[in-house]
C-alpha positions in Angstrom: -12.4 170.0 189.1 -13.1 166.7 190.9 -15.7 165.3 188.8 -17.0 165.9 185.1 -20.6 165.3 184.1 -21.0 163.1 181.5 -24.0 160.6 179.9 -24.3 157.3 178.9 -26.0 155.1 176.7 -27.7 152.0 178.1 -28.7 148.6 176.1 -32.0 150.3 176.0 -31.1 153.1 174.1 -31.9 155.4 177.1 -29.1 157.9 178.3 -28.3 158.3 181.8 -26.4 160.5 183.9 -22.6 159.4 185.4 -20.3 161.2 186.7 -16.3 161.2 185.4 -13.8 161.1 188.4 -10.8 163.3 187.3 -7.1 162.2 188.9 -7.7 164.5 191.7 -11.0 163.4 192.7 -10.2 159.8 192.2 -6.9 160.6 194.8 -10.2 163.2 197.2 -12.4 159.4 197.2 -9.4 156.8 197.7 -7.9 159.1 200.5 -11.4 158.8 202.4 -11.3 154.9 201.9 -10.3 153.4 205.0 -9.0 149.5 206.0 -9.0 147.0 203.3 -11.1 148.2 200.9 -9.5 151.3 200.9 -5.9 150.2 200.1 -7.2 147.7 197.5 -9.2 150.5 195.9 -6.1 153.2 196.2 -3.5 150.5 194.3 -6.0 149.9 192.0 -6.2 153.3 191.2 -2.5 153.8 191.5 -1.7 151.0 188.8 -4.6 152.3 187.2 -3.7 155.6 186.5 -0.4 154.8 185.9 -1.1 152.4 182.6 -3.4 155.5 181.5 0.0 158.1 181.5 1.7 155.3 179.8 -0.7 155.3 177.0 -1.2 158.7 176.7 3.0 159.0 176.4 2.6 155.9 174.0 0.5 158.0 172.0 2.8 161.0 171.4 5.0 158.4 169.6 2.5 157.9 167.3 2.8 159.3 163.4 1.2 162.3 162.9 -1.5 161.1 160.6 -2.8 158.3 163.4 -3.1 160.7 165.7 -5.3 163.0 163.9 -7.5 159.2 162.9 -7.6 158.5 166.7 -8.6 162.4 167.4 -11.3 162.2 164.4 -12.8 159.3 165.8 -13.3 160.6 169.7 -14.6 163.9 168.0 -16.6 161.8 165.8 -17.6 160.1 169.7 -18.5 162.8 171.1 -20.3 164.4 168.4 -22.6 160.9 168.3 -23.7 161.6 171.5 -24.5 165.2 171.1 -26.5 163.6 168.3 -27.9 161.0 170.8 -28.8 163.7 173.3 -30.4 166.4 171.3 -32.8 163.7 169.8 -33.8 162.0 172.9 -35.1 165.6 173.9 -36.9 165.5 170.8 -40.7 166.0 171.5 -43.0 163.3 169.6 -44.4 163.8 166.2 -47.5 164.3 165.7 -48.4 160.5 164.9 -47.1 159.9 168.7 -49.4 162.8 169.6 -52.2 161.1 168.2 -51.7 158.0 170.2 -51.6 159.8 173.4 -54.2 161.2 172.8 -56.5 158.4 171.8 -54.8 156.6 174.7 -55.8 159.0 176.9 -59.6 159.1 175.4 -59.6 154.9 175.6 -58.5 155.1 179.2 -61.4 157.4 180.6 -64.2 155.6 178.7 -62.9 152.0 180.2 -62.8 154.4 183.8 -66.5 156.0 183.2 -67.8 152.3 181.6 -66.3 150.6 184.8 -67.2 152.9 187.2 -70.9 154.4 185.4 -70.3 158.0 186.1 -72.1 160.7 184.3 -71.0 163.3 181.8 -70.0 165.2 184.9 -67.5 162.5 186.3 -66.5 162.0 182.6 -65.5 165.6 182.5 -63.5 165.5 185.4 -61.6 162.4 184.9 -60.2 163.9 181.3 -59.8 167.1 183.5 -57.7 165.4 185.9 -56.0 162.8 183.8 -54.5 165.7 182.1 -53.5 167.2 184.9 -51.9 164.0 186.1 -49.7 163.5 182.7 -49.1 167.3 183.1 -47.3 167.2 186.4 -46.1 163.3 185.9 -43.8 164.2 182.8 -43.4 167.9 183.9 -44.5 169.4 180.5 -47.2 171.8 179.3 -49.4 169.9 177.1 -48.9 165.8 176.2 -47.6 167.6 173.0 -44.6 168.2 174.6 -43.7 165.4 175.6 -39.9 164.3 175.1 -39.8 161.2 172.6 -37.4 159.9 175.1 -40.6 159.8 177.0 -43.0 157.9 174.7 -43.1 154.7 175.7 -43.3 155.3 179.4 -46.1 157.8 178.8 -47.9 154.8 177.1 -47.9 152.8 180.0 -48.5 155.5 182.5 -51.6 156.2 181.0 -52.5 152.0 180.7 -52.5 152.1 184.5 -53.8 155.9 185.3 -56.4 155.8 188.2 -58.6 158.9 189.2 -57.8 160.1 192.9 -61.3 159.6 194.6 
């Protein structure tokens, strides 16, 4: 396996998708790397991999007991970001529903106000802007939606327009 797909947390909070180069994929990209770049890159990743065996050897030598603290504590890693992951996919409470959904009322009776159109035209614009959110944040309802979500479903709807 070349690469390993992994996450990561931004300042934001937000997780993000990277991908882990294993030793043999790092070796698949450097040997593609041609001219200068590509021999600075390849040492790099020489040197590079080589301080990483030394630490792993360096961490056989260890006493028993750190070992197991230092395994703890990457478990203890890794289990944080499960954590992280399972409650960004979350969907929103039913507070957050509320504000959508009052968002969602606001923003059609600026539209109809702004643009005077009958019960009709009111209709279809809460028709549509549902449909809209719908297909924008690929879930069933606005119930649905992922808490990870929340905040850019709030401004979505702030700047929702009616295709004419």
């Amino acid at each position: 396996n070349f690469f390993i797909e992994s996450t990561y947390q931004a300042g934001t909070g937000k997780l993000y998708k990277h991908y882990l180069l294993t030793k043999q994929g790092c070796e698949m990209v450097a040997n593609k790397m041609t001219g200068e770049k590509g021999v600075l890159f390849t040492a790099a990743y020489v040197t590079q991999f080589n301080e990483m065996e030394q630490n792993l050897q360096s961490f056989s030598n260890l006493s028993p007991q750190l070992q197991q603290m230092i395994r703890l504590e990457q478990r203890q890693n890794e289990t944080d970001q499960r954590i992280g992951k399972l409650e960004n996919n979350l969907g929103i409470n039913a507070y957050q529903q509320t504000v959508i959904q009052k968002r969602i009322n606001k923003r059609v009776y600026e539209l109809v106000e702004r643009y005077g159109e009958d019960s009709e035209g009111k209709r279809r614009m809460f028709s549509s802007i549902h449909r809209n959110f719908r297909d924008a944040f690929a879930v069933p309802t606005y119930k649905d939606l992922r808490k990870l979500d929340f905040e850019e479903a709030i401004s979505w709807i702030g700047t929702w327009r009616p295709l004419i």
